[in-house]
N, CA, C and O atoms as a printed pandas DataFrame, in Angstrom:
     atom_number atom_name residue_name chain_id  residue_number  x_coord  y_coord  z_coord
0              1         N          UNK        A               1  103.682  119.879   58.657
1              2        CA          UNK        A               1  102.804  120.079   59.783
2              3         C          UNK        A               1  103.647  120.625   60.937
3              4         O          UNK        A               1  104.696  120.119   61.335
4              5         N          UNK        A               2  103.148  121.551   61.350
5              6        CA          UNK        A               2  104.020  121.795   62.622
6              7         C          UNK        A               2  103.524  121.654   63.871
7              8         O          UNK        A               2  102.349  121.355   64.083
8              9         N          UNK        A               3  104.811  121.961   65.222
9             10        CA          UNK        A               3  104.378  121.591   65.783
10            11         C          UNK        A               3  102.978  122.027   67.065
11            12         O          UNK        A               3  102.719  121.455   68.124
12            13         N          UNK        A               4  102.368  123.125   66.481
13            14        CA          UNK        A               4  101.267  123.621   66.952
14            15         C          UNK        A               4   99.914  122.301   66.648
15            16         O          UNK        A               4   99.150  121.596   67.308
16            17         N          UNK        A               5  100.211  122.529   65.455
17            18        CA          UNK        A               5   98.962  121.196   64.899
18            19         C          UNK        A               5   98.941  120.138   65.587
19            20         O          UNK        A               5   97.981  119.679   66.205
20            21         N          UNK        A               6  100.739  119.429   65.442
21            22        CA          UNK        A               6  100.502  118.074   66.074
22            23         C          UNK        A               6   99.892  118.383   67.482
23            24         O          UNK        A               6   98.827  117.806   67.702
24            25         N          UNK        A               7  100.316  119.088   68.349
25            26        CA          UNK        A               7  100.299  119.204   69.837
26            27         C          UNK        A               7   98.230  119.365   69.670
27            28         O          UNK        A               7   97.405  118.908   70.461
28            29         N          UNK        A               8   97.993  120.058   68.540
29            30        CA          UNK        A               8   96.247  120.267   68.911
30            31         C          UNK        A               8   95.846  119.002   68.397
31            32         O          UNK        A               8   94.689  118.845   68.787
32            33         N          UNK        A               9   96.200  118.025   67.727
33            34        CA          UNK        A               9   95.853  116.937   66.941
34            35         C          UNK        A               9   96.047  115.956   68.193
35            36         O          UNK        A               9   95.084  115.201   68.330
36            37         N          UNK        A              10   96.773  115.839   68.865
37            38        CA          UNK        A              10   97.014  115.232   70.020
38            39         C          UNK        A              10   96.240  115.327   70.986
39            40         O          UNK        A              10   95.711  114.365   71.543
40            41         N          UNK        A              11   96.058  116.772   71.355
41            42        CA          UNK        A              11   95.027  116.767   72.425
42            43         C          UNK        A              11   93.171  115.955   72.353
43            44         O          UNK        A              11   92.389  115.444   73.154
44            45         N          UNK        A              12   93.210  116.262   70.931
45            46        CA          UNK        A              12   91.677  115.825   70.172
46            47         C          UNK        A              12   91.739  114.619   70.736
47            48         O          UNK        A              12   90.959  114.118   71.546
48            49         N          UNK        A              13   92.869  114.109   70.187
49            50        CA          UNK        A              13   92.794  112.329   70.125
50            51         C          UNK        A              13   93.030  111.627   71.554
51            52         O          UNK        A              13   92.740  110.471   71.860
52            53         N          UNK        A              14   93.818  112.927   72.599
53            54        CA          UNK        A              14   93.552  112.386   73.881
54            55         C          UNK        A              14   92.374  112.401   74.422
55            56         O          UNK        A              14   91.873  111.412   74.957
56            57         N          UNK        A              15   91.783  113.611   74.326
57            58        CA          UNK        A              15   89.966  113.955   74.922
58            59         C          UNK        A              15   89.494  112.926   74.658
59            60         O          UNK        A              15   89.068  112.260   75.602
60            61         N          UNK        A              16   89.384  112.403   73.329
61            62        CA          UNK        A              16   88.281  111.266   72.737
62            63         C          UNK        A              16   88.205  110.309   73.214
63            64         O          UNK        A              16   87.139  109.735   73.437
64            65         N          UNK        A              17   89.629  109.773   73.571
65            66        CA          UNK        A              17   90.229  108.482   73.875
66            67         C          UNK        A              17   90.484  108.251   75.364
67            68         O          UNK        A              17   90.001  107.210   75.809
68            69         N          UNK        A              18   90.969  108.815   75.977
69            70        CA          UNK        A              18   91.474  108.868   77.631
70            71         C          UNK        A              18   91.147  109.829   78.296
71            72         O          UNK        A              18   91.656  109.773   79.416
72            73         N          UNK        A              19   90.675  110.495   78.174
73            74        CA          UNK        A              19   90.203  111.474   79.156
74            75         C          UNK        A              19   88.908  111.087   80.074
75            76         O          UNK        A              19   88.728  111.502   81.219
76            77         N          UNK        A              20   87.967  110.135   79.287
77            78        CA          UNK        A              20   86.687  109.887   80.502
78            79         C          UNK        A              20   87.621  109.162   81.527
79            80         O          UNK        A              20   87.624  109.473   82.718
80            81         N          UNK        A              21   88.592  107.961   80.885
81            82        CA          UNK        A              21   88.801  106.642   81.737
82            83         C          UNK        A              21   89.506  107.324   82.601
83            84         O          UNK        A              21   89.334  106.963   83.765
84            85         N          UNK        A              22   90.472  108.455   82.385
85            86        CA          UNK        A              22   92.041  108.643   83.306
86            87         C          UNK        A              22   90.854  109.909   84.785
87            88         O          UNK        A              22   91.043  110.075   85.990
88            89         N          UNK        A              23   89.714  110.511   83.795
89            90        CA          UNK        A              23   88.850  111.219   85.238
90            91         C          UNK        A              23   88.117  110.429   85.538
91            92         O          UNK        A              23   87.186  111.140   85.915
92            93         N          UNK        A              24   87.776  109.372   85.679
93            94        CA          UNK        A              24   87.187  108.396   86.328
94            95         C          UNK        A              24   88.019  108.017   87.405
95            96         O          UNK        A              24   87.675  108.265   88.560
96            97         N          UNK        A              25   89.010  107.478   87.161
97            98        CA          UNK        A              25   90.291  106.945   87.569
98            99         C          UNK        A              25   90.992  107.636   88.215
99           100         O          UNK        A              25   92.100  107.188   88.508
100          101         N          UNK        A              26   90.574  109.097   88.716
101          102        CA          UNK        A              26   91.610  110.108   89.419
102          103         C          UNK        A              26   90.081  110.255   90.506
103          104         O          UNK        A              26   90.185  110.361   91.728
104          105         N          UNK        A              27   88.971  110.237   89.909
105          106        CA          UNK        A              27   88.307  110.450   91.350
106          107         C          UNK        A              27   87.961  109.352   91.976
107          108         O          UNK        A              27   87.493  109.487   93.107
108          109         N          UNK        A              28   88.089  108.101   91.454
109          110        CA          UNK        A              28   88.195  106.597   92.126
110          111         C          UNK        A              28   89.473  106.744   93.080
111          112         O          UNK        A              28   89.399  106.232   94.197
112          113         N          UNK        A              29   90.565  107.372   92.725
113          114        CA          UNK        A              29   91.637  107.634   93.734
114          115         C          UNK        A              29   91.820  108.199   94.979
115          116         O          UNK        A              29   92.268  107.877   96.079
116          117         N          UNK        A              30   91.154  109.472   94.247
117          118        CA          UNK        A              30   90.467  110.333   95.545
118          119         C          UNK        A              30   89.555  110.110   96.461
119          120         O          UNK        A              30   89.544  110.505   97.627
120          121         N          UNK        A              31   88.665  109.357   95.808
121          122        CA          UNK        A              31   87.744  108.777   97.066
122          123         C          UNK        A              31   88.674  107.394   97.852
123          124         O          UNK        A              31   88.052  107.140   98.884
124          125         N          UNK        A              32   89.585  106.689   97.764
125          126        CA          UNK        A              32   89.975  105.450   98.180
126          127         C          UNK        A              32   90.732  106.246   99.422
127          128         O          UNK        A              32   90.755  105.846  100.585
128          129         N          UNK        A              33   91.524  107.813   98.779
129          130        CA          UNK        A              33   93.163  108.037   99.685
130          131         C          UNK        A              33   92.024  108.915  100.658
131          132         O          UNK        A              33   92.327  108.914  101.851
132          133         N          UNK        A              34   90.981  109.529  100.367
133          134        CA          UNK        A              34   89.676  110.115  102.082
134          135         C          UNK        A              34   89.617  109.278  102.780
135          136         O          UNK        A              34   89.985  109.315  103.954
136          137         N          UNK        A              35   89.019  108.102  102.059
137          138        CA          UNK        A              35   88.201  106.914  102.690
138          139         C          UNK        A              35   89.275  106.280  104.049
139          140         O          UNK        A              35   89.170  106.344  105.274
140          141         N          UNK        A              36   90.368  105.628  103.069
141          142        CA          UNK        A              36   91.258  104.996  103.593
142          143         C          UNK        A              36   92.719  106.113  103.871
143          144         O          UNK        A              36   93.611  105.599  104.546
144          145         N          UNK        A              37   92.858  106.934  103.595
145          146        CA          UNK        A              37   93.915  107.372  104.559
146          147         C          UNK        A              37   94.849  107.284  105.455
147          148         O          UNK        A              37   96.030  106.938  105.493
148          149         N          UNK        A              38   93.443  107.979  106.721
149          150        CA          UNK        A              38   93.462  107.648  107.901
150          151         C          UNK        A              38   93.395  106.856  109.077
151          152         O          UNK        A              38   93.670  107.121  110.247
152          153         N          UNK        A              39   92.877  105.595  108.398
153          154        CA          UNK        A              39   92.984  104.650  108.994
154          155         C          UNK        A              39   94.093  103.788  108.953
155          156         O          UNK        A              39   94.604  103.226  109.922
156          157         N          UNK        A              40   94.442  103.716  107.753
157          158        CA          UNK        A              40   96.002  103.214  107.069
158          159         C          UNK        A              40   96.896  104.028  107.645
159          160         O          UNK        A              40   97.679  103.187  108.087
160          161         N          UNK        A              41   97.210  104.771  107.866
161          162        CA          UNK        A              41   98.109  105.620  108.013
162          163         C          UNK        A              41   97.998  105.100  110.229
163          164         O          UNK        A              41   98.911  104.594  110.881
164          165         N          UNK        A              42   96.881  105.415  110.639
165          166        CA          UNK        A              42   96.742  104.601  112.088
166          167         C          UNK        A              42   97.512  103.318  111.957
167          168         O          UNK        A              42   98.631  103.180  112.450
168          169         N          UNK        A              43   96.916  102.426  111.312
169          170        CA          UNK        A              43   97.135  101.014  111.704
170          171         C          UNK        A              43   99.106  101.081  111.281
171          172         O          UNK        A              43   99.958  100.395  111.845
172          173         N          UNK        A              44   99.249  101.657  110.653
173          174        CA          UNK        A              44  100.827  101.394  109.777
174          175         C          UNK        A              44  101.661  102.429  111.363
175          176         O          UNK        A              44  102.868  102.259  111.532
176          177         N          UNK        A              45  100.874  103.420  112.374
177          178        CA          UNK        A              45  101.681  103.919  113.352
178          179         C          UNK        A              45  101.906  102.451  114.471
179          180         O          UNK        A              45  102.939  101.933  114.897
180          181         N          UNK        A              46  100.722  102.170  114.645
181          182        CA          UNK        A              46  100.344  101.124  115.744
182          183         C          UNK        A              46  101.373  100.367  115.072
183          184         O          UNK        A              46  102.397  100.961  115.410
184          185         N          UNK        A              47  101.789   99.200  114.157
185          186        CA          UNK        A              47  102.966   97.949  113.732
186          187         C          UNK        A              47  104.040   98.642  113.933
187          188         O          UNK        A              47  105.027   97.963  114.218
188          189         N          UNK        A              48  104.257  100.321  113.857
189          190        CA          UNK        A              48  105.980  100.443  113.697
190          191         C          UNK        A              48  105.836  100.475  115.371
191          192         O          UNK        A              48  106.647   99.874  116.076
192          193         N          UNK        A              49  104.878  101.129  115.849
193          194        CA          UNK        A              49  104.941  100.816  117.798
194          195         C          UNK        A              49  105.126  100.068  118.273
195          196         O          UNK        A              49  105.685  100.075  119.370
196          197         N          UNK        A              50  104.629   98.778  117.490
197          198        CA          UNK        A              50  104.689   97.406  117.984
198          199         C          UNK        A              50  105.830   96.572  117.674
199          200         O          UNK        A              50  106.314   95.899  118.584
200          201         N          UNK        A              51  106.407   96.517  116.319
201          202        CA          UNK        A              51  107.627   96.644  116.296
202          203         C          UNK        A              51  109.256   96.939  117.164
203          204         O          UNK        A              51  110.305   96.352  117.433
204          205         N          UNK        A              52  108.563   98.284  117.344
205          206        CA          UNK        A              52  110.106   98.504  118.292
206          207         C          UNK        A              52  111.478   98.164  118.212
207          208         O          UNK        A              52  112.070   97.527  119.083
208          209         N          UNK        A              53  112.091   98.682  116.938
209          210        CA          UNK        A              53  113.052   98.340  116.568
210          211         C          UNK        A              53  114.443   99.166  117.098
211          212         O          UNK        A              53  114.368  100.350  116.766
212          213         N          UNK        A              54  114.999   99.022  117.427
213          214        CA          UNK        A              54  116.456   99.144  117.876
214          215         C          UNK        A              54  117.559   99.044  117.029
215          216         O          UNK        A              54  117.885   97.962  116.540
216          217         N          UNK        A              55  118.197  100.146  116.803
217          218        CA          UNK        A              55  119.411   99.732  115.635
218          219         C          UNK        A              55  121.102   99.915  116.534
219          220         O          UNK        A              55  121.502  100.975  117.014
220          221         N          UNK        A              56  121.737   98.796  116.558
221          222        CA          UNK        A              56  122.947   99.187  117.072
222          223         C          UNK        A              56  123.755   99.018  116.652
223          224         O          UNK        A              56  123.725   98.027  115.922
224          225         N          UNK        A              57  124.858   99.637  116.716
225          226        CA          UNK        A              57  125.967   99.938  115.707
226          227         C          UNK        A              57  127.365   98.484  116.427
227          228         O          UNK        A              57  127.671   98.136  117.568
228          229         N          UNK        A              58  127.959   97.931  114.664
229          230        CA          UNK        A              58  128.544   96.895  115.565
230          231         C          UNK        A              58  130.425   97.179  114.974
231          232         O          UNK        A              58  130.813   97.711  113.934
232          233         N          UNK        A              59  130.977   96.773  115.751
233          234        CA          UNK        A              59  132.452   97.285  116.238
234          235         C          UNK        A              59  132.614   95.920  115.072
235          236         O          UNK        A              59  132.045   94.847  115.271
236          237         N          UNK        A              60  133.414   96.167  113.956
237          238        CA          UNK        A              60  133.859   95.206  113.533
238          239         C          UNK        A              60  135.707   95.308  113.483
239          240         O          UNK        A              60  136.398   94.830  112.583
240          241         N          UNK        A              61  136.122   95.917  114.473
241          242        CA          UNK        A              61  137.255   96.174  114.821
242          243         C          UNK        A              61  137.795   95.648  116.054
243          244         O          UNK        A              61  138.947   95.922  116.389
């Protein structure tokens, strides 16, 4: 068998098998990273603001 077959024998058995669940599962993603984004991405600016971290360098000499 070579490897043209396996690679088309493969694809069959992916379509059949994983392909509804994994496009289900990619536009369940897509709708979560619209939805939530932007707001996540807000709230995560606002804690590093609030935060306010300071890094200083220390003389261990």
């Amino acid at each position: 068998m070579g490897g043209a077959a396996n690679l088309g024998r493969y694809l069959r058995f992916y379509a059949v098998t994983s392909l509804g669940w994994d496009a289900f599962r990619a536009v369940g993603n897509a709708a979560l990273v619209i939805l939530l984004g932007r707001p996540l991405l807000g709230a995560l600016g606002r804690a590093a603001c609030r935060m306010n971290l300071v890094v200083r360098a220390v003389d261990n000499g």
